[in-house]
C-alpha atoms as one frame of an Amber mdcrd trajectory, in Angstrom:
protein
   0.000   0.000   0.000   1.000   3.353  -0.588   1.796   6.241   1.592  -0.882
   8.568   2.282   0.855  11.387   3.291   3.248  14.085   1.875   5.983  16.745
   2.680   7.546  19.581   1.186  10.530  21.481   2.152  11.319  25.238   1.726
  14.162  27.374   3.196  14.201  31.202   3.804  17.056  32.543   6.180  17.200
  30.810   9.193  14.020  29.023   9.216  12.556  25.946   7.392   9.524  25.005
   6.620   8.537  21.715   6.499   4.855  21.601   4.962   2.664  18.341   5.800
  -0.804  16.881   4.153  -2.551  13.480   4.244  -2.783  11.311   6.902   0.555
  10.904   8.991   0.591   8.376  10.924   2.746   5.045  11.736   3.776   4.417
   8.237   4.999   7.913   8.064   7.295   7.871  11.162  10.754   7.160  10.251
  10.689   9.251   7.058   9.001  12.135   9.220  11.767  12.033  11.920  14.658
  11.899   9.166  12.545  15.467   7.593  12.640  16.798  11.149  15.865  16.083
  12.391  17.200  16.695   9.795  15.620  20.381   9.669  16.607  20.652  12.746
  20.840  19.377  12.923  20.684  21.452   9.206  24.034  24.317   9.784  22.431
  27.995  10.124  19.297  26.203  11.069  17.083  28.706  13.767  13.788  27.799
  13.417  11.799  24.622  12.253   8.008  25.561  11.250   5.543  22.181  10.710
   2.798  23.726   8.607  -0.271  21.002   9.138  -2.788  22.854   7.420  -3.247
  19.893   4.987  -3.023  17.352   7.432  -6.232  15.384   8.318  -4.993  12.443
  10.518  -2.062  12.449  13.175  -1.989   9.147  15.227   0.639   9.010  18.332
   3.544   7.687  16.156   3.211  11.367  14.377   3.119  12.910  17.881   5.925
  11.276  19.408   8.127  12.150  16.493   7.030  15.894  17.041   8.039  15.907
  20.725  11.233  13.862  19.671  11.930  17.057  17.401  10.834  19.624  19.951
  13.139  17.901  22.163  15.912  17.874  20.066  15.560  21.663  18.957  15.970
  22.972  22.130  18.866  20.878  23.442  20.388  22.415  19.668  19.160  26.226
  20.821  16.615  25.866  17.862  12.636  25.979  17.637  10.597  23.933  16.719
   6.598  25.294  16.058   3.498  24.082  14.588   0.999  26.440  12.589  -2.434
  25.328  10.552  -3.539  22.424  12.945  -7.549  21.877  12.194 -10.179  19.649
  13.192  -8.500  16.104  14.721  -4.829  17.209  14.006  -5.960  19.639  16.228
  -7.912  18.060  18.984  -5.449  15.051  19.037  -2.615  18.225  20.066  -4.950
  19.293  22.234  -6.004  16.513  24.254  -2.116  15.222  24.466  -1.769  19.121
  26.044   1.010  19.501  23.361  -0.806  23.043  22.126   1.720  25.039  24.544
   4.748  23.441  24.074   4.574  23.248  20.352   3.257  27.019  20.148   1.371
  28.020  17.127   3.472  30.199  15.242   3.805  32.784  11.997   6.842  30.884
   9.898   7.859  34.560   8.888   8.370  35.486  12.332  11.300  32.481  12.775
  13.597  31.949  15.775  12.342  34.141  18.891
């Protein structure tokens, strides 16, 4: 079966934006952390924004990898932010009370 789920990478400065859509979940994991992580350990690197504006599913597996990355950006001095969350992307973040720590953000506004 194939994946249901996309990314797409852009640059600007010190920020990247990593742009979701479909349904991330489980199969998505691995290749989602490696996207993140990546992002993140990238040389001039500030800011990581997860645009989810296109997503419509996020399981656990999707959530632990975002708290793996949150993690990891602020042991690295970096951010890590979410933006576009709707309708069970978003309840899933907020009944996991993820909502603060992964702050909604404006990917023009970059590291804070």
């Amino acid at each position: 079966m194939d994946d249901i789920w996309a990314y797409r990478v852009s640059r600007g400065g010190d920020t990247s934006v990593v742009t979701l859509s479909g349904e991330v979940d489980m199969n998505a994991e691995d290749e989602l952390a490696d996207v993140l992580l990546g992002e993140i350990r990238r040389p001039g690197t500030r800011a990581v924004h997860v645009d989810l504006e296109r997503v419509e599913f996020l399981d656990s597996s999707a959530i632990n990898v975002l708290v793996r990355a949150y993690n990891e950006a602020c042991e690295a001095g970096r951010r890590l932010h979410l933006s576009g969350a709707h309708q069970t992307p978003l309840k899933v973040l907020e009944m996991t009370g993820l909502m603060p720590l992964l702050a909604l953000g404006d990917p023009a506004a970059g590291a804070e």
